[in-house]
PDB file with SEQRES, HELIX, SHEET and CRYST1 records, atoms N, CA, C and O in Angstrom:
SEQRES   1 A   85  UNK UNK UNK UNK UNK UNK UNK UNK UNK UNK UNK UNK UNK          
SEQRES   2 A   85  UNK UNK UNK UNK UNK UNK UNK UNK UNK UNK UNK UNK UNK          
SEQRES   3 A   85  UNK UNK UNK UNK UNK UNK UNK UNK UNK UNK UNK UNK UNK          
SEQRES   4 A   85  UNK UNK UNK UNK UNK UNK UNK UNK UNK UNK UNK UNK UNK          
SEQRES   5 A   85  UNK UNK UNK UNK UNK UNK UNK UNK UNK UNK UNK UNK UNK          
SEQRES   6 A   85  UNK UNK UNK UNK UNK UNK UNK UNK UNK UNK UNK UNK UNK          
SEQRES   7 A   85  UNK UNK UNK UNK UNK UNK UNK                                  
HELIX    1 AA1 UNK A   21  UNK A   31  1                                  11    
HELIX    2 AA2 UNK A   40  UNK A   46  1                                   7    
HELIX    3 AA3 UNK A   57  UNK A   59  5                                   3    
HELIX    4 AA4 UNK A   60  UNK A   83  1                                  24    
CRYST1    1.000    1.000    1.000  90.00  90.00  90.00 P 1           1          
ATOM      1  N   UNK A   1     -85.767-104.693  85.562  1.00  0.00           N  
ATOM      2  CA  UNK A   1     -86.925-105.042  86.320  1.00  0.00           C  
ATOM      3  C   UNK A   1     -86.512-105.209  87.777  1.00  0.00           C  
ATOM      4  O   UNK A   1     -85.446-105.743  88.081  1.00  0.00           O  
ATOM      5  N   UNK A   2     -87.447-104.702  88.740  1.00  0.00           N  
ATOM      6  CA  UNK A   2     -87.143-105.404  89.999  1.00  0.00           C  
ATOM      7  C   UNK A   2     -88.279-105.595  91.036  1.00  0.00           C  
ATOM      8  O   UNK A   2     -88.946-104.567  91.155  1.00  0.00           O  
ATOM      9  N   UNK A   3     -88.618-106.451  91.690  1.00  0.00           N  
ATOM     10  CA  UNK A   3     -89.466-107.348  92.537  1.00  0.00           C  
ATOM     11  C   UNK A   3     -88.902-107.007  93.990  1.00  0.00           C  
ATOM     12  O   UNK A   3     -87.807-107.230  94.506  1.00  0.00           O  
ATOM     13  N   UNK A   4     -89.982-106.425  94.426  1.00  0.00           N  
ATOM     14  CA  UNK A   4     -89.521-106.403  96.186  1.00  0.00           C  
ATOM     15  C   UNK A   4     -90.916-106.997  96.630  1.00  0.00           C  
ATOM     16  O   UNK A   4     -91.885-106.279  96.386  1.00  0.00           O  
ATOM     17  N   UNK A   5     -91.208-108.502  97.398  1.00  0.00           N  
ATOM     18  CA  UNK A   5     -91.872-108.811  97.385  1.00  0.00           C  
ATOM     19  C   UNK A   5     -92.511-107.929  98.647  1.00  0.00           C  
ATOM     20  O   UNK A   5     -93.738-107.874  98.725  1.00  0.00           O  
ATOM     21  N   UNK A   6     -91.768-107.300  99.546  1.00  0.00           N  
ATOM     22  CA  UNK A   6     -92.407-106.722 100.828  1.00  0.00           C  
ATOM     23  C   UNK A   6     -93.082-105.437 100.420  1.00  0.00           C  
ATOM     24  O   UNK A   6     -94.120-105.073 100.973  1.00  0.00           O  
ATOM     25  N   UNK A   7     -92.407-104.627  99.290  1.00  0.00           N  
ATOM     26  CA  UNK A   7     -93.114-102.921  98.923  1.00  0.00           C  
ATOM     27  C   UNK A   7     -93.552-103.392  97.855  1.00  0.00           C  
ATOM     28  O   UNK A   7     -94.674-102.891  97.792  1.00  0.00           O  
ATOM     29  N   UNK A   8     -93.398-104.125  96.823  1.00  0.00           N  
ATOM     30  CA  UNK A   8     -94.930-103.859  95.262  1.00  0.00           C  
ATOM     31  C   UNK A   8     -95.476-104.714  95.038  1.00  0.00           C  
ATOM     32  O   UNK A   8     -95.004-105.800  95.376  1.00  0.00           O  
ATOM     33  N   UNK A   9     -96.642-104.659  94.410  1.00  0.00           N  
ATOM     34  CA  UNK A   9     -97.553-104.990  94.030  1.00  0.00           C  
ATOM     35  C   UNK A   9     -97.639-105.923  92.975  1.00  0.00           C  
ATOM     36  O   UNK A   9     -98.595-106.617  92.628  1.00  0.00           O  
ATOM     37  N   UNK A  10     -96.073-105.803  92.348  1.00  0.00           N  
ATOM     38  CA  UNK A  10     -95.853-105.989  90.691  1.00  0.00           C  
ATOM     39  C   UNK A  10     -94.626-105.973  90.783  1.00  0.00           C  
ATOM     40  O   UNK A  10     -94.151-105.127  91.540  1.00  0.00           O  
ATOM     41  N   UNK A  11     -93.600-106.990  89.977  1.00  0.00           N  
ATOM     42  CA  UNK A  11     -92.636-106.082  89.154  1.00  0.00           C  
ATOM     43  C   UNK A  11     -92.214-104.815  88.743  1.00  0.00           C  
ATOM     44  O   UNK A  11     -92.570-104.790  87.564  1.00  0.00           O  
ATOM     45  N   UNK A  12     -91.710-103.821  88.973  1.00  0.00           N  
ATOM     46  CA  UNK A  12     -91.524-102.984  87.923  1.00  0.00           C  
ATOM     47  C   UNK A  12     -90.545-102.576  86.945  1.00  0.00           C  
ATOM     48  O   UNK A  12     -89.387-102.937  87.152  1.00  0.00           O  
ATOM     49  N   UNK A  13     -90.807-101.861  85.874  1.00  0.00           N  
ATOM     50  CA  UNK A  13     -89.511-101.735  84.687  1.00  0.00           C  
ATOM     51  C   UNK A  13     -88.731-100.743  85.692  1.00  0.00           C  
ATOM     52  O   UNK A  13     -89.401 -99.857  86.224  1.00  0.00           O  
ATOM     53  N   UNK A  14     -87.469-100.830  85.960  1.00  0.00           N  
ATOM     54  CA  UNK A  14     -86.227 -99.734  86.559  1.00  0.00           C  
ATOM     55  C   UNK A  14     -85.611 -99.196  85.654  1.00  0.00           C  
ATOM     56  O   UNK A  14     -85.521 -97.989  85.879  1.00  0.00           O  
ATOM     57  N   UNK A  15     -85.014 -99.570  84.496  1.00  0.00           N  
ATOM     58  CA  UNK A  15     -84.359 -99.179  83.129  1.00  0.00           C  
ATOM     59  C   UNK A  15     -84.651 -99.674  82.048  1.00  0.00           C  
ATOM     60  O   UNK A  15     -85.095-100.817  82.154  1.00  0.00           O  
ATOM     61  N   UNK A  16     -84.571 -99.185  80.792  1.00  0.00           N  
ATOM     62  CA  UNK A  16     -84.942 -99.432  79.515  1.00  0.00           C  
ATOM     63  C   UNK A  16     -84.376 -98.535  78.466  1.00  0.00           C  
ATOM     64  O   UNK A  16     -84.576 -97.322  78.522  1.00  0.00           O  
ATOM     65  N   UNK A  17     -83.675 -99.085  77.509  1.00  0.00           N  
ATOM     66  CA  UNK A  17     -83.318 -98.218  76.422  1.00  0.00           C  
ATOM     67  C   UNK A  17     -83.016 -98.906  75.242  1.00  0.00           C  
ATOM     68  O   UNK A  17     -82.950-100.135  75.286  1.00  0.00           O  
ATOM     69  N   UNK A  18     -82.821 -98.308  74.195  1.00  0.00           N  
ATOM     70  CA  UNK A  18     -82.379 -99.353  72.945  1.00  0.00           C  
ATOM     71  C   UNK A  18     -81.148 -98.873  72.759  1.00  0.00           C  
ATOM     72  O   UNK A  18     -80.696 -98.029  73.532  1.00  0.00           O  
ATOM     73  N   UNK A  19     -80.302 -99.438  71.507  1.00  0.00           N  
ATOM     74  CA  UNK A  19     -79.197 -99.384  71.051  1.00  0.00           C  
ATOM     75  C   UNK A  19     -78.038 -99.331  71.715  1.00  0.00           C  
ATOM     76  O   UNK A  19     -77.561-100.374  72.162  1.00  0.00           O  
ATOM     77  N   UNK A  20     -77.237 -97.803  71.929  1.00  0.00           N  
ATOM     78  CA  UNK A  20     -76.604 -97.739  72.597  1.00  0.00           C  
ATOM     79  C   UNK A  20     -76.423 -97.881  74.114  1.00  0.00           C  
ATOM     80  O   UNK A  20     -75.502 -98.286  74.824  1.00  0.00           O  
ATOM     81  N   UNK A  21     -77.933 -97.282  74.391  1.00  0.00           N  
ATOM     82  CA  UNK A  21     -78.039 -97.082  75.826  1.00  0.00           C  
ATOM     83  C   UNK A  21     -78.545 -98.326  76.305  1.00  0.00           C  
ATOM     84  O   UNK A  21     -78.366 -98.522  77.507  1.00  0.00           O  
ATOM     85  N   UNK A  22     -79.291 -99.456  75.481  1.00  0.00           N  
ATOM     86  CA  UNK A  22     -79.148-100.611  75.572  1.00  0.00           C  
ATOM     87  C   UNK A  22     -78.211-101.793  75.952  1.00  0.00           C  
ATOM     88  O   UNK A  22     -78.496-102.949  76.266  1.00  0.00           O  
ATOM     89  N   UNK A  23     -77.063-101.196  75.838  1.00  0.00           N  
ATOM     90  CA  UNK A  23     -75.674-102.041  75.016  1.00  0.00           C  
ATOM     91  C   UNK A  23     -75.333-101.699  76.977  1.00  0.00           C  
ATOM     92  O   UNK A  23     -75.204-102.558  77.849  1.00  0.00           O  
ATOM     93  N   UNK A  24     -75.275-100.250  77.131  1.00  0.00           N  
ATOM     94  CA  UNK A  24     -74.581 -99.705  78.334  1.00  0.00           C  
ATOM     95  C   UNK A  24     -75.405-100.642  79.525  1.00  0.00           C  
ATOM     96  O   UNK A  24     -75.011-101.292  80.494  1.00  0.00           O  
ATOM     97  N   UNK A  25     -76.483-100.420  79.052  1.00  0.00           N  
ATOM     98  CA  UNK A  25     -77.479-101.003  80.777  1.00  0.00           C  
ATOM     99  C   UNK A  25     -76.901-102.482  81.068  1.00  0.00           C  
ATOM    100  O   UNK A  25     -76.584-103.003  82.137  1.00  0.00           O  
ATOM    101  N   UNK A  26     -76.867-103.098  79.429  1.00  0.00           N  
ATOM    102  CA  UNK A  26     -76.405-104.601  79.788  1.00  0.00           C  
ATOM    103  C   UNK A  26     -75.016-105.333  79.996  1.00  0.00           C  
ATOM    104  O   UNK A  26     -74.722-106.469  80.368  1.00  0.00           O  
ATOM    105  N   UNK A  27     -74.021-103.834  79.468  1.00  0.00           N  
ATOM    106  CA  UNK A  27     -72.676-103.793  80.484  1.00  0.00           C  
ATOM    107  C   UNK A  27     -72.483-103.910  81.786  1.00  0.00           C  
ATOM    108  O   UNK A  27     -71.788-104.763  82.339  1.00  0.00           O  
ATOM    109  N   UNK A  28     -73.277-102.805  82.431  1.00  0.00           N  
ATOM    110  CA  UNK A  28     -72.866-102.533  83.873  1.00  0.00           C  
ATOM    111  C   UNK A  28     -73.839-103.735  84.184  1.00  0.00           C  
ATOM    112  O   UNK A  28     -73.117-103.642  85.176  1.00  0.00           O  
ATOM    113  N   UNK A  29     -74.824-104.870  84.372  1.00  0.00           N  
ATOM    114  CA  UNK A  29     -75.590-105.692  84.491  1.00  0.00           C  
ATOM    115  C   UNK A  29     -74.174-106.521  84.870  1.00  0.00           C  
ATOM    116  O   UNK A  29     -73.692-106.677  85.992  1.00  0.00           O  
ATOM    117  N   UNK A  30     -73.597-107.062  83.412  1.00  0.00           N  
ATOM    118  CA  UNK A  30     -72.969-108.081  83.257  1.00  0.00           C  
ATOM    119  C   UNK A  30     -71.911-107.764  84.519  1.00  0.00           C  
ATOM    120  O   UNK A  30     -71.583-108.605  85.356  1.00  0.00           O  
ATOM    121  N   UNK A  31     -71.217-105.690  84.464  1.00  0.00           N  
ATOM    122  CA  UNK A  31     -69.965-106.096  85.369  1.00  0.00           C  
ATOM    123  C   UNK A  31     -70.669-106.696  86.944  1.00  0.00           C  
ATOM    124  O   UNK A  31     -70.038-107.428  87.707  1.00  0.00           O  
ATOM    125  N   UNK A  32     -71.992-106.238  87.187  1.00  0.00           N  
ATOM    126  CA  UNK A  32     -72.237-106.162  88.427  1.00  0.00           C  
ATOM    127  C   UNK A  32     -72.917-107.546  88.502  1.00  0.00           C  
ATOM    128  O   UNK A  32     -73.732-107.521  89.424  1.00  0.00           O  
ATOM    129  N   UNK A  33     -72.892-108.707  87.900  1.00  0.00           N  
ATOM    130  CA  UNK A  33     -73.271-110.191  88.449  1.00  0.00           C  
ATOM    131  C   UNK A  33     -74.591-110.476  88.279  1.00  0.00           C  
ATOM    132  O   UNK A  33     -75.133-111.558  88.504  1.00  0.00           O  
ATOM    133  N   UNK A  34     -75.212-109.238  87.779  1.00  0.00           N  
ATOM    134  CA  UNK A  34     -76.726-109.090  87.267  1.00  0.00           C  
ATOM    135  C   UNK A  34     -77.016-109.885  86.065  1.00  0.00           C  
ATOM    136  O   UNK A  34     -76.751-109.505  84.924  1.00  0.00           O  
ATOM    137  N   UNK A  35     -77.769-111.399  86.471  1.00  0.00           N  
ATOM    138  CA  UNK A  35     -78.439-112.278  85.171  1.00  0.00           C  
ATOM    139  C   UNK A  35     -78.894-111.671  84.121  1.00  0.00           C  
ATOM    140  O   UNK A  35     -79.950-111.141  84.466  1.00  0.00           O  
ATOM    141  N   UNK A  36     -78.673-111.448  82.990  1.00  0.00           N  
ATOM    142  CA  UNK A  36     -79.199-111.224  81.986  1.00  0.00           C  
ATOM    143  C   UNK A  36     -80.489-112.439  81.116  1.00  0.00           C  
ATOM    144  O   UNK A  36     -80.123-113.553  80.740  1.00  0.00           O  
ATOM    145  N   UNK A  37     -81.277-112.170  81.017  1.00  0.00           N  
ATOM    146  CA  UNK A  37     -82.185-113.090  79.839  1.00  0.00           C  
ATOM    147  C   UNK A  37     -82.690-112.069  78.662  1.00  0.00           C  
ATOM    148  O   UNK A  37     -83.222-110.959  78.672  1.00  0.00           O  
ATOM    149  N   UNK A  38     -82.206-113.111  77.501  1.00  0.00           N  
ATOM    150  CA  UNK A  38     -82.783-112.043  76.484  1.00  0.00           C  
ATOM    151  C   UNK A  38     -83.989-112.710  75.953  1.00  0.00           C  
ATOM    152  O   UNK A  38     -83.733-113.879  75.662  1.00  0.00           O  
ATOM    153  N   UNK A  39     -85.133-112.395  75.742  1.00  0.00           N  
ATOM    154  CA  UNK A  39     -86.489-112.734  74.991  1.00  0.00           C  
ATOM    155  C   UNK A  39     -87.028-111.507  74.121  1.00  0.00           C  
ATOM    156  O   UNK A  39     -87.604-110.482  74.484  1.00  0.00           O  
ATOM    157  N   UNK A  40     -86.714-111.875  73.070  1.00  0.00           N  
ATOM    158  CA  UNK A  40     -87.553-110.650  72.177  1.00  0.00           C  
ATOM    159  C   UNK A  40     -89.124-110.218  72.138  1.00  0.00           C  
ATOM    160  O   UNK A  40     -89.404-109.025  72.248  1.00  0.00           O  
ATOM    161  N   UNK A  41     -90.062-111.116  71.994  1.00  0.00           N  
ATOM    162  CA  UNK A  41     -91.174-110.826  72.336  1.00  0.00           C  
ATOM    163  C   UNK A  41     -91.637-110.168  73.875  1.00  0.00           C  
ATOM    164  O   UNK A  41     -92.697-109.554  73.996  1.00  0.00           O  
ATOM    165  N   UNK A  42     -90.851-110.350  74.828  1.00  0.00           N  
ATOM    166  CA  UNK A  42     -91.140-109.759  76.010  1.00  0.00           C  
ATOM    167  C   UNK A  42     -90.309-108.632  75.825  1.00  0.00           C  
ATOM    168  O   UNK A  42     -90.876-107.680  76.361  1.00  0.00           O  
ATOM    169  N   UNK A  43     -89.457-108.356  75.426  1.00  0.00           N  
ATOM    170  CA  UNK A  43     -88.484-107.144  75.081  1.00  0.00           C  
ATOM    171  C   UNK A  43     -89.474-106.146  74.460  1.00  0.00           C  
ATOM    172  O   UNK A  43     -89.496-104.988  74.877  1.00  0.00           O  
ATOM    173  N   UNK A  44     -90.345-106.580  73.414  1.00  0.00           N  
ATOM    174  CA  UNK A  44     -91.199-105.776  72.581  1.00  0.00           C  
ATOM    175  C   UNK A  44     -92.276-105.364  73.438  1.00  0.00           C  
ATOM    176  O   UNK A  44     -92.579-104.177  73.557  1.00  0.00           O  
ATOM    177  N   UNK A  45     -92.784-106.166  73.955  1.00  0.00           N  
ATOM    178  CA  UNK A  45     -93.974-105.826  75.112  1.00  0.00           C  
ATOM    179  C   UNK A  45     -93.992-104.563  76.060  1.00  0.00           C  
ATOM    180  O   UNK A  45     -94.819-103.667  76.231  1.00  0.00           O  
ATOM    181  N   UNK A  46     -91.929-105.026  76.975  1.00  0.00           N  
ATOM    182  CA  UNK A  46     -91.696-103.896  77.524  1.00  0.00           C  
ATOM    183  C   UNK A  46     -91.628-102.757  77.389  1.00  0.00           C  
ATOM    184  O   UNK A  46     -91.933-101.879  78.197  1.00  0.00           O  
ATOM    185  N   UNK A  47     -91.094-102.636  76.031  1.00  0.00           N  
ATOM    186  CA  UNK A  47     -91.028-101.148  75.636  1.00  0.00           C  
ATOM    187  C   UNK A  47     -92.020-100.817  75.034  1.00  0.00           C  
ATOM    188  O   UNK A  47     -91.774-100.561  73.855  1.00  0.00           O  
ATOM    189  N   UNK A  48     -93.304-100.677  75.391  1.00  0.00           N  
ATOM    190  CA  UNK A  48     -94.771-100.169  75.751  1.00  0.00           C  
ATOM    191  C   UNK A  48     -94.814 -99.393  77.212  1.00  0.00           C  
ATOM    192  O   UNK A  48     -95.710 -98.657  77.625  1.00  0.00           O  
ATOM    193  N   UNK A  49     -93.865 -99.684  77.722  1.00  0.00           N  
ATOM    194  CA  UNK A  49     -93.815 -99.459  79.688  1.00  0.00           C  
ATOM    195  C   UNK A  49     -93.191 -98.329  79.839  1.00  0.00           C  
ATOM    196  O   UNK A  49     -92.278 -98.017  79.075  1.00  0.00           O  
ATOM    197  N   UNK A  50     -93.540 -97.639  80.728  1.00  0.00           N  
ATOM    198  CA  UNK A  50     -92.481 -96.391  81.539  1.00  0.00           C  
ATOM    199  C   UNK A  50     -91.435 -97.338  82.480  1.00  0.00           C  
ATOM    200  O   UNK A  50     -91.560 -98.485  82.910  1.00  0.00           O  
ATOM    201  N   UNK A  51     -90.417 -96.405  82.596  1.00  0.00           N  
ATOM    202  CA  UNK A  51     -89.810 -96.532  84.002  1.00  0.00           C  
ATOM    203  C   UNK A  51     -90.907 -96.344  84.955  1.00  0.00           C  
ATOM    204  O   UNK A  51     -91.688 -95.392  84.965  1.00  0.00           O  
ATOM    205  N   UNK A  52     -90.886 -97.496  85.875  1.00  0.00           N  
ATOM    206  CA  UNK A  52     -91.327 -97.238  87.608  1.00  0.00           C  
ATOM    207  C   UNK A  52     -92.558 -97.850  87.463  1.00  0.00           C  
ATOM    208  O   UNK A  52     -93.137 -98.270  88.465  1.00  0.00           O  
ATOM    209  N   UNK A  53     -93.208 -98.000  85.984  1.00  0.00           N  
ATOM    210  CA  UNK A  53     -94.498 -98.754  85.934  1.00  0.00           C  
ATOM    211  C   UNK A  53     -94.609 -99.990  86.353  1.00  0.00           C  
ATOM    212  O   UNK A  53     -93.761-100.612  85.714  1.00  0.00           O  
ATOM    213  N   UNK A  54     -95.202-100.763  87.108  1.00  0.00           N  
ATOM    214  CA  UNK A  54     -95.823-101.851  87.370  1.00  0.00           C  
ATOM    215  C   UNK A  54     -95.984-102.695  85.547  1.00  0.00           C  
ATOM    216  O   UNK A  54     -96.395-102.236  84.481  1.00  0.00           O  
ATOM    217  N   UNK A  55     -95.497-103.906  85.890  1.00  0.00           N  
ATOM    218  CA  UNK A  55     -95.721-104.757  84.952  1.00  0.00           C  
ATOM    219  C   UNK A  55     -97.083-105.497  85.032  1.00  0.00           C  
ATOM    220  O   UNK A  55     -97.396-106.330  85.881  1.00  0.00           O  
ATOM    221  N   UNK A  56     -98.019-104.939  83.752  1.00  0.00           N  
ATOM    222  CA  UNK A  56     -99.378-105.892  83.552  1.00  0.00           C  
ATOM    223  C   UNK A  56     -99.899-107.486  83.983  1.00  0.00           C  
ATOM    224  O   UNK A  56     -99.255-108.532  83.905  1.00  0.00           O  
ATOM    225  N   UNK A  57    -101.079-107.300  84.386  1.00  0.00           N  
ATOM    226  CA  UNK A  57    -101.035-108.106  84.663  1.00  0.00           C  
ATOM    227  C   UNK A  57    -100.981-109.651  83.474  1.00  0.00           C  
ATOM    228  O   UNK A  57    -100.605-110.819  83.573  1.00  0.00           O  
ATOM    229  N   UNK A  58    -101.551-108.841  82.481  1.00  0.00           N  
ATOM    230  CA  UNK A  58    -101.433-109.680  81.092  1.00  0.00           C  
ATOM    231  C   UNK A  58     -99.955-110.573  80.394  1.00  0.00           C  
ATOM    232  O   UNK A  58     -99.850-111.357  79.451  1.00  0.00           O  
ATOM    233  N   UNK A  59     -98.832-109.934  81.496  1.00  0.00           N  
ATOM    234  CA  UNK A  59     -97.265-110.626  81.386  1.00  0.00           C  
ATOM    235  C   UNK A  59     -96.993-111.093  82.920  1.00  0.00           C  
ATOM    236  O   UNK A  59     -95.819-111.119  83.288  1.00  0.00           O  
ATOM    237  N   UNK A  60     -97.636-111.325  83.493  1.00  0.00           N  
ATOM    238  CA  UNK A  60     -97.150-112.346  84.673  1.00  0.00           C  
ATOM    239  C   UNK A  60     -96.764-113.431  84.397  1.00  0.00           C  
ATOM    240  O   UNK A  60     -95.976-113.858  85.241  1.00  0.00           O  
ATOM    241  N   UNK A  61     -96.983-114.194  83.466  1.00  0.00           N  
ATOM    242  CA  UNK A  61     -96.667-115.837  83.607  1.00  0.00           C  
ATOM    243  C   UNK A  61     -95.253-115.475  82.958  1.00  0.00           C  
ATOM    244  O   UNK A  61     -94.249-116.092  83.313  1.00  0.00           O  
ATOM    245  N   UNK A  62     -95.202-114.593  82.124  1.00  0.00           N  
ATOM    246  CA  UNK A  62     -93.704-114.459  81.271  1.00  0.00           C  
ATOM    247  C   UNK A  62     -92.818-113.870  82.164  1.00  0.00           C  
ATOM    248  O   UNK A  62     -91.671-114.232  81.900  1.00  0.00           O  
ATOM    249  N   UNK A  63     -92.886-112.943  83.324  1.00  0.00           N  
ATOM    250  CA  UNK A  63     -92.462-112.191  84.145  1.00  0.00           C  
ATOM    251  C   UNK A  63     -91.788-113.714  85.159  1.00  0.00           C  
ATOM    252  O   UNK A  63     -90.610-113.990  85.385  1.00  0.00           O  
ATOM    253  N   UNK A  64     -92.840-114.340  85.522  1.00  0.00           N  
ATOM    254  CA  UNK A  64     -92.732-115.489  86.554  1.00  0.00           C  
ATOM    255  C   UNK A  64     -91.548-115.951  85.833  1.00  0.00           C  
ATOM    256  O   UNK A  64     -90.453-115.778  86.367  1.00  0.00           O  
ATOM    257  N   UNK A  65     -91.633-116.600  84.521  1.00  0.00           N  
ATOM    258  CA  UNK A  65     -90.593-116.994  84.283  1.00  0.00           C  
ATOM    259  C   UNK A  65     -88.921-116.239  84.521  1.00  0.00           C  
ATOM    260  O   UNK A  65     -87.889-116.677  85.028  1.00  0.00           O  
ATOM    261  N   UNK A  66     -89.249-115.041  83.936  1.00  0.00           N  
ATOM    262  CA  UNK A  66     -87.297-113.799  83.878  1.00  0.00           C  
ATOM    263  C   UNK A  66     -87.424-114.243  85.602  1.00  0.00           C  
ATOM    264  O   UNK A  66     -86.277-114.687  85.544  1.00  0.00           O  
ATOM    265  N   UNK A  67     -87.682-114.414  86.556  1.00  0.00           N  
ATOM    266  CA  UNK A  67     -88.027-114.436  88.070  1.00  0.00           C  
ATOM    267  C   UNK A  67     -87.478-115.969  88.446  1.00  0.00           C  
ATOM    268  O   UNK A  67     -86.692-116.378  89.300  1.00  0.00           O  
ATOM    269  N   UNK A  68     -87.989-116.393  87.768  1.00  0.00           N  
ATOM    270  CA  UNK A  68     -87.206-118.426  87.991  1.00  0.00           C  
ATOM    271  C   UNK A  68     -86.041-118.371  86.972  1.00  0.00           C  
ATOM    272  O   UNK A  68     -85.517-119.469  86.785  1.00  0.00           O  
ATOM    273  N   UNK A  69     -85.598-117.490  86.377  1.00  0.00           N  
ATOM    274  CA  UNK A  69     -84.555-117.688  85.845  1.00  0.00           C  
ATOM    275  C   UNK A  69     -83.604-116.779  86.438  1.00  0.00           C  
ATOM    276  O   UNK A  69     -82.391-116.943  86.307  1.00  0.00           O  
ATOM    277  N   UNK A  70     -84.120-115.816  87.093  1.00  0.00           N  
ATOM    278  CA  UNK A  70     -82.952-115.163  87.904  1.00  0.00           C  
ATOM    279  C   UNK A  70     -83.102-115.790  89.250  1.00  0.00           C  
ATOM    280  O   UNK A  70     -82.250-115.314  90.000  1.00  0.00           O  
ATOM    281  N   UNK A  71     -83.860-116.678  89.851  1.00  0.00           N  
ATOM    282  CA  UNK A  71     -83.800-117.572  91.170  1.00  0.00           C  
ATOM    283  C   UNK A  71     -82.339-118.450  90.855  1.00  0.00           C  
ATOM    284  O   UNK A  71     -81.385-118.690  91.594  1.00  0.00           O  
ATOM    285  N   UNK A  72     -82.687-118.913  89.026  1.00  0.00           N  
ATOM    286  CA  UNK A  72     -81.930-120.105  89.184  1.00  0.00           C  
ATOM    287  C   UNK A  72     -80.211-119.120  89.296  1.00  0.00           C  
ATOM    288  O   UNK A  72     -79.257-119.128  90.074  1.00  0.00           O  
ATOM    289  N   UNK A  73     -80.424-118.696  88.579  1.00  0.00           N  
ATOM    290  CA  UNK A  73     -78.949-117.743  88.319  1.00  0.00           C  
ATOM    291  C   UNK A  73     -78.493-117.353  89.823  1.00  0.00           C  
ATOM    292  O   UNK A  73     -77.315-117.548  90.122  1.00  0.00           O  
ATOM    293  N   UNK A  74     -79.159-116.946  90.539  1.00  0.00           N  
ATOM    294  CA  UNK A  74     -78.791-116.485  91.976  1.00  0.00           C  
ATOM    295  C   UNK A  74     -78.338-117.482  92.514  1.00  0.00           C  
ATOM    296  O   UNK A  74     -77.427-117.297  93.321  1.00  0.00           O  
ATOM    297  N   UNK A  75     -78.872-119.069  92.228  1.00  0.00           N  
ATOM    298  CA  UNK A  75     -78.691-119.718  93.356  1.00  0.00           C  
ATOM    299  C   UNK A  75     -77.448-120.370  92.938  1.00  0.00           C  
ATOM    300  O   UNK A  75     -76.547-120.617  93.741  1.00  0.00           O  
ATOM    301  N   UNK A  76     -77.376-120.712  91.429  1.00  0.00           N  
ATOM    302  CA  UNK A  76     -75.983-121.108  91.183  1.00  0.00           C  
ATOM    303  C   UNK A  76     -74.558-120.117  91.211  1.00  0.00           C  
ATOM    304  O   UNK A  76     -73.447-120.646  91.182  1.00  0.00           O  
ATOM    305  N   UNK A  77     -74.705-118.862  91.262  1.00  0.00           N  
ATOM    306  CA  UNK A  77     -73.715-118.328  91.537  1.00  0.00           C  
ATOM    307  C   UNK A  77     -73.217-118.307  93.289  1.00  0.00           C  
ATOM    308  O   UNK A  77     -72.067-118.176  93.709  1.00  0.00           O  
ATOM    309  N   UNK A  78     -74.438-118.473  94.069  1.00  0.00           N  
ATOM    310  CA  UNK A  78     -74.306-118.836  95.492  1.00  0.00           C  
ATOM    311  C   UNK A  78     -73.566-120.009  96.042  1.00  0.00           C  
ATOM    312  O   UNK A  78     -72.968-120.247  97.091  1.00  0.00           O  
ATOM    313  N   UNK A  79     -73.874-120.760  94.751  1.00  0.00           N  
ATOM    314  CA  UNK A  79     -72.823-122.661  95.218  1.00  0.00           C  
ATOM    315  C   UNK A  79     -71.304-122.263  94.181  1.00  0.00           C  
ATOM    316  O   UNK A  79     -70.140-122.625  94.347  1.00  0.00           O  
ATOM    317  N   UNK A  80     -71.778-121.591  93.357  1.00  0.00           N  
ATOM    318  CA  UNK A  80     -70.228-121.629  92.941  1.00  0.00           C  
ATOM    319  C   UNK A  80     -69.268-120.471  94.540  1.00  0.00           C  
ATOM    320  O   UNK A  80     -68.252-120.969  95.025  1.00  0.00           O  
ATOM    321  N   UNK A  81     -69.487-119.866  94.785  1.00  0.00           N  
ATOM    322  CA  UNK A  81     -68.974-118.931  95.992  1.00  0.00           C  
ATOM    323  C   UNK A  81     -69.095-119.588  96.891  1.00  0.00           C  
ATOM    324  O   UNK A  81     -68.341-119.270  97.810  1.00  0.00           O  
ATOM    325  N   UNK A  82     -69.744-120.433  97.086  1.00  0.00           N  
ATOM    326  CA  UNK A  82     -69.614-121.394  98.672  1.00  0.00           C  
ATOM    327  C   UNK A  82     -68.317-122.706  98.018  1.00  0.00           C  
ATOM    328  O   UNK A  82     -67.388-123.010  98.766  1.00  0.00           O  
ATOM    329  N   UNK A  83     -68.422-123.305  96.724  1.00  0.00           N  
ATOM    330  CA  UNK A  83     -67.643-123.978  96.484  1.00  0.00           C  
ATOM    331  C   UNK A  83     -66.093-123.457  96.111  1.00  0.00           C  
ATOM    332  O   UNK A  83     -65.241-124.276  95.765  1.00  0.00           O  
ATOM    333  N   UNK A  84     -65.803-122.038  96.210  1.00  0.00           N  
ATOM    334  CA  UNK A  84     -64.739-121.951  95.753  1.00  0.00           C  
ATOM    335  C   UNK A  84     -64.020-121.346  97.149  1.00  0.00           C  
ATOM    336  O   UNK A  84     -62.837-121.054  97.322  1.00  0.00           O  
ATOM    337  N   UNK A  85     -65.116-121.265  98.056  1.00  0.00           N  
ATOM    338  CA  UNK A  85     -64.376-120.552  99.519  1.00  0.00           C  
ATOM    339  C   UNK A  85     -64.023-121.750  99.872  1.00  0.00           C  
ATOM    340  O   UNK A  85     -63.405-121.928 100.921  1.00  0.00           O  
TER     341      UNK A  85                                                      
END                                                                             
């Protein structure tokens, strides 16, 4: 998913896959510092979605949430890097 509050409108899905290609997206996530949250019911929802689609408006409050949970994730990896410089 990704949120640019200055260009969209919405959220949108950027990648999606199951199994294997699942496994891969949430590798390179993990090497690259990228929060992961797993929720199955929103997992199921998503994959109803294209790539590049705008997320409904019918999953905003669940969206708001993956969004305060990658705020929080951002901000604590920001004090751990200020605390270890």
């Amino acid at each position: 998913m990704r949120y640019d509050l200055e260009k969209d409108r919405a959220p949108k899905i950027v990648a999606r896959g199951k199994g294997a290609i699942a496994e891969k997206i949430l590798e390179i996530a993990r090497q690259n510092g990228i929060p992961v949250h797993e929720d199955p019911e929103l997992i199921e929802a998503l994959a109803r979605l294209d790539v590049q689609q705008e997320i409904p408006a019918e999953l905003y409050q669940v969206m708001a949430e993956v969004l305060t949970f990658i705020y929080k994730a951002n901000k604590k990896k920001a004090t751990q890097v200020r605390q270890a410089a």
